[in-house]
N, C-alpha and C positions, 0 to 999 in steps of 0.2 A: 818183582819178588819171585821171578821163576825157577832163578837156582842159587845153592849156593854159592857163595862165593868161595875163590879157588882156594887161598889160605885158611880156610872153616875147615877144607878137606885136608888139607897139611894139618890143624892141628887136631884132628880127629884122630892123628894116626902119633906114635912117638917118631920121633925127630929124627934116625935113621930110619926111615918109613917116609918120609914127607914126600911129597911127588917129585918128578924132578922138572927143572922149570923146560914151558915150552919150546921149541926151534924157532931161534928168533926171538923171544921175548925175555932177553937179555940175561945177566947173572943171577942166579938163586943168592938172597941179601937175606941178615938172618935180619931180625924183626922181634920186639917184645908182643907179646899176646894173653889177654885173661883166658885161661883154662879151666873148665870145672871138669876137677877129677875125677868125680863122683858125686853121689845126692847127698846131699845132707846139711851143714851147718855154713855161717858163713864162710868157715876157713877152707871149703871145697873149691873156692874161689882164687886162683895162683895165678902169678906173672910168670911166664915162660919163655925161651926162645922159640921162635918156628923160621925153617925158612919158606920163604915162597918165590916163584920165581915169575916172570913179565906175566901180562895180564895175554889171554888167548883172545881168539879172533871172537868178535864183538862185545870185549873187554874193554873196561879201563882200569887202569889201577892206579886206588886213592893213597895220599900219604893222607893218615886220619890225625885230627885236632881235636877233635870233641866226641864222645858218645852217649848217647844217652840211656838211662839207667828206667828201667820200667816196671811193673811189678810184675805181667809174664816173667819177666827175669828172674825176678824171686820166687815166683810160680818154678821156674824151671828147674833151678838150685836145689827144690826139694821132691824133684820128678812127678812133679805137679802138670806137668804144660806138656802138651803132646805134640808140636810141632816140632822141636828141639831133638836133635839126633841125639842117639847114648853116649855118654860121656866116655875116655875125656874129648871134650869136644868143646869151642870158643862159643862164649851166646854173644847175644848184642843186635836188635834188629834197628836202629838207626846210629848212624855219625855223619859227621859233617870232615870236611879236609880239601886237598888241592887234587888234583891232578898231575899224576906224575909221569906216564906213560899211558897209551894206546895201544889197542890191538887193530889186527885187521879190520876193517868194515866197518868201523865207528868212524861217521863223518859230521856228529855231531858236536863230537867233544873234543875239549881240544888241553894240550899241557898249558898250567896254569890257571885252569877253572877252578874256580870253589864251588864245590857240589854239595847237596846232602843225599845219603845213600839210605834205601830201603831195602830190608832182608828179613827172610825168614830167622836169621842167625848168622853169627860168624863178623859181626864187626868190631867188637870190642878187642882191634890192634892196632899196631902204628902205621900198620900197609895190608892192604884188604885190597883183593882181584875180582869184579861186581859188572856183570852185564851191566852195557850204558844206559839199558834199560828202567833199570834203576836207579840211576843216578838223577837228581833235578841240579836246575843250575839256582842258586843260592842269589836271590833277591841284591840292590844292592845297601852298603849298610847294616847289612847282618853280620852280627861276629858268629863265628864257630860253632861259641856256646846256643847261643841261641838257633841255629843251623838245628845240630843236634837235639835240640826239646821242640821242632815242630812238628815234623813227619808223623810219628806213631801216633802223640796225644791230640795233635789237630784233625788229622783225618778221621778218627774215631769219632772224635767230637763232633764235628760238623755233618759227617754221615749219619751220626744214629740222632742229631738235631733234628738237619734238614731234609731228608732223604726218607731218615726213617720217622722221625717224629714231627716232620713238616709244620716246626715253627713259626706260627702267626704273631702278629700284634695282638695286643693286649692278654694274654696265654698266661699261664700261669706257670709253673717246672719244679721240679725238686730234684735238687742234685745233690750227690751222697758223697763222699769225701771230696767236698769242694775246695780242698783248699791243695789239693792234689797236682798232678798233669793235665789228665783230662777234665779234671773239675776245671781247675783254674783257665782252660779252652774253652770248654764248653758257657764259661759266663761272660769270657769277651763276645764267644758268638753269640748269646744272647742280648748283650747291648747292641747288636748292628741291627737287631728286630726292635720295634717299637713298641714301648710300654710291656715289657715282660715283665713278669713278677718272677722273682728269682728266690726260693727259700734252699739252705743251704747246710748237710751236716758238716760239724766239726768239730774238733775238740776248744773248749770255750776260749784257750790261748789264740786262737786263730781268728776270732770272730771281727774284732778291729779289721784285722786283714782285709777278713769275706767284705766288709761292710763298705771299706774304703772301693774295691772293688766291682761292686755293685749288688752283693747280694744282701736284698731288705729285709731276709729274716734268717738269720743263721740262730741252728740250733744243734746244742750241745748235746750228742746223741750219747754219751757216756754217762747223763746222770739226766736225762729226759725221754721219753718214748716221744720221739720224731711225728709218730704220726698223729698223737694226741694234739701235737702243737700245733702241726700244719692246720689239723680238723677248726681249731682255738680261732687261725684267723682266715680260714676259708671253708667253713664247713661241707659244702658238697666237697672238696679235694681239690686237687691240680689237674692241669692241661696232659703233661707229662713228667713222665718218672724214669730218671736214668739209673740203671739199678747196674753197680759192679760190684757188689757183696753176693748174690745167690742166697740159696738155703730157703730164710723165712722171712726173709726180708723182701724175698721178690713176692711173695704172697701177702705183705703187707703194702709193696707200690703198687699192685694190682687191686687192693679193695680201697686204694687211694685217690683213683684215678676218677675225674669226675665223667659223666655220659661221652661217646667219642673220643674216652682220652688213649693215651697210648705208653705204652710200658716197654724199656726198649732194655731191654739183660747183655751186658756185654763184660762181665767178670764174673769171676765166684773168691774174692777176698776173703769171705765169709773162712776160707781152707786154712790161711794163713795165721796160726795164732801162735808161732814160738820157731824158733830156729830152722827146727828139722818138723818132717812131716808128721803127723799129728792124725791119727788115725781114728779117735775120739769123735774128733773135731770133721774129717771126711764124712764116717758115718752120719753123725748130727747132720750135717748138711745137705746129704743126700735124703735125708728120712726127712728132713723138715722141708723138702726139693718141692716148688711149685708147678702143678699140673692141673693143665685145663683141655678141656675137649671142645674140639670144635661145635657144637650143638651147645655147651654149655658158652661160648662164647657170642652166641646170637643173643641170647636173654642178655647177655651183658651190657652190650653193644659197647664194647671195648677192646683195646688191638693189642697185640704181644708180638714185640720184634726179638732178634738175635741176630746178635754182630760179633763178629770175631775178626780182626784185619787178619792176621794170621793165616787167614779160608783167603784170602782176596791175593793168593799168589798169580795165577794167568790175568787178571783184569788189570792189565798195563792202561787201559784207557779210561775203566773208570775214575782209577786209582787217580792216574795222571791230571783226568778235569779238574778233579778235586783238590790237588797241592795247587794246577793255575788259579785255582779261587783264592787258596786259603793265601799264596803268593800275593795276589790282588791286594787280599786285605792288608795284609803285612804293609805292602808300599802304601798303601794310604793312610796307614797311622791309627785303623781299627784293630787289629791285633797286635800280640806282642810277647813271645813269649818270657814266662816268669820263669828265673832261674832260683832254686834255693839255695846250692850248692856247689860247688868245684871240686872232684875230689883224681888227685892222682892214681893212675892204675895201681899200686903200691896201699893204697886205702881205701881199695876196694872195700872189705868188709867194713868198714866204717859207713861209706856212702852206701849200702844195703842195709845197714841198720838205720842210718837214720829215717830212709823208708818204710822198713818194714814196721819198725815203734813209730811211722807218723806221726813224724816230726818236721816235716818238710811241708813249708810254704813254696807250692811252685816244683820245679822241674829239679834232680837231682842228676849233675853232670858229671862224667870221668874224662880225665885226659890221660896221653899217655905219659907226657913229660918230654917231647921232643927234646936232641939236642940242642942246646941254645944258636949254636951258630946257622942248624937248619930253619929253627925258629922265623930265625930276623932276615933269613932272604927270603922266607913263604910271606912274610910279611909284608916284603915290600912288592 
């Protein structure tokens, strides 16, 4: 995740602006691309041309098949998310796709790999230029889609489980829109731990889901307080608390948490409550913002983490151990990612909405709509 990718900086600029392609890295091709114009409502969200030209020396460049849709995203849409350059500028930090070309000095990778790609931003197009750095090679048996929902929501997951929240047997966990990306990770990586007790928010349509899935107590946080219920069937509280809301919600996983437990904040959803940015709703979140002191954390004897993959741009290797894990599991039939969705570049605001009204079981995916006849030779 150390830089952008080259085409992010083509569409960051208008189109007599684009860079012009490298020496040696063949014809500038135009290329469709999602563009956000500016902040604000779904429809800041456009299909564009851009061109980009061969990928530079210790590049590849991907033809992309799938990308995945995240809520930084919609974080970002409403200048929410601070890693995201000013628009107009392409978001997107994972896809999956083949291999089209090589630059210098990548003797890793080769035309014809199916990869999945991590970025800070800049992948939601049909051709995206990404240090091989970035790139993983794609397990075998994965389709695209699936390609695309593991990167962001699995590494999140399994880091702020096992890393930061160093998941034991018999543990207890409460995870908060579980029926999410990271939710829906974070419970397969629970089943690979022995006898976790898994309680789970969502909206009550979902709970069959949660349940078939493995979580034993889902509860409907839209017409119950969560933490009454957890208290109901564990009254010291839980092991661990994965908190991606903020506000006052992380000051309720905090007085949730049973002696040594741990409380790992890696959102603030809590921002999100209507199209456009919501200034009500920032203030509220910030005034109702959990803080604690270290002095006051000794009486507690309890832990408070922060995660943000987004910050994990130089750590190619931690980053790296941890997709060969989450790869491991995949080939052995322990994970899997859940897909909710398929949505063409063209319905874009459609696939943001169905996220942002949480409505989605599982991962919500874009494609770009290849040509069919490029389609069915990537295929074979």
């Amino acid at each position: 995740m150390s830089a952008e990718p080259a085409p992010a900086a083509a569409a960051a600029a208008p189109p007599e602006q684009a860079p012009e392609p490298p020496a040696g890295g063949g014809e500038a091709a135009e290329h469709r691309a999602l563009v956000l114009t500016g902040f604000g409502g779904y429809e800041k969200v456009k299909v564009q041309a851009r061109r980009g030209g061969g990928p530079r020396p210790g590049e590849v460049s991907v033809r992309v098949r799938a990308c995945g849709l995240n809520f930084a995203d919609l974080m970002a849409r409403q200048g929410l998310y601070d890693r995201l350059p000013p628009p107009p500028v392409c978001p997107g930090m994972e896809c999956a796709g083949t291999v089209r070309a090589i630059g210098d000095g990548v003797g890793d990778r080769q035309v014809g790999d199916k990869v999945m790609v991590l970025a800070r931003s800049g992948l939601w197009q049909e051709v995206v230029n990404v240090p091989a750095s970035q790139t993983f090679l794609m397990p075998e048996g994965m389709s695209f889609e699936e390609a695309a929902a593991l990167l962001v929501n699995y590494i999140t997951a399994y880091m702020i489980l096992f890393d930061f929240g160093n998941l034991r047997p018999n543990q207890s966990i409460l995870i908060h829109m579980a029926a999410g990306g990271v939710g829906t990770a974070a419970i397969q990586l629970c089943k690979t731990v022995e006898n976790v007790t898994i309680f789970g928010t969502a909206s009550a349509s979902k709970h069959e889901a949660l349940k078939e899935s493995g979580v034993a107590h889902p509860i409907d946080y839209r017409t119950m307080d969560y933490a009454e219920e957890v208290r109901k069937i564990s009254p010291k509280g839980v092991d661990i608390v994965l908190d991606p809301l903020g506000g006052s919600d992380t000051s309720k996983a905090f007085h949730l948490l049973k002696p040594m437990g741990k409380l790992i904040t890696y959102g603030v959803a809590n921002l999100l409550t209507g199209q456009k940015k919501n200034l009500m709703a920032m203030a509220k979140t910030w005034w109702n913002q959990f803080s604690i002191n270290a002095l006051q954390l000794l009486h507690h004897n309890k832990a408070v983490c922060g995660y943000h993959l987004g910050y994990m741009d130089e750590e190619h290797e931690l980053v790296g151990g941890v997709v060969a894990k989450l790869i491991n599991l995949y080939s052995q039939g322990k994970i899997k990612p859940k897909i909710d969705s398929v949505w063409p570049f063209d319905q874009v605001a459609d696939a943001m909405r169905q996220m942002q009204e949480k409505k989605n079981v599982g991962k919500v995916i874009l494609v770009p709509e290849a040509p069919k006849e490029e389609s069915k030779k990537e295929e074979n």
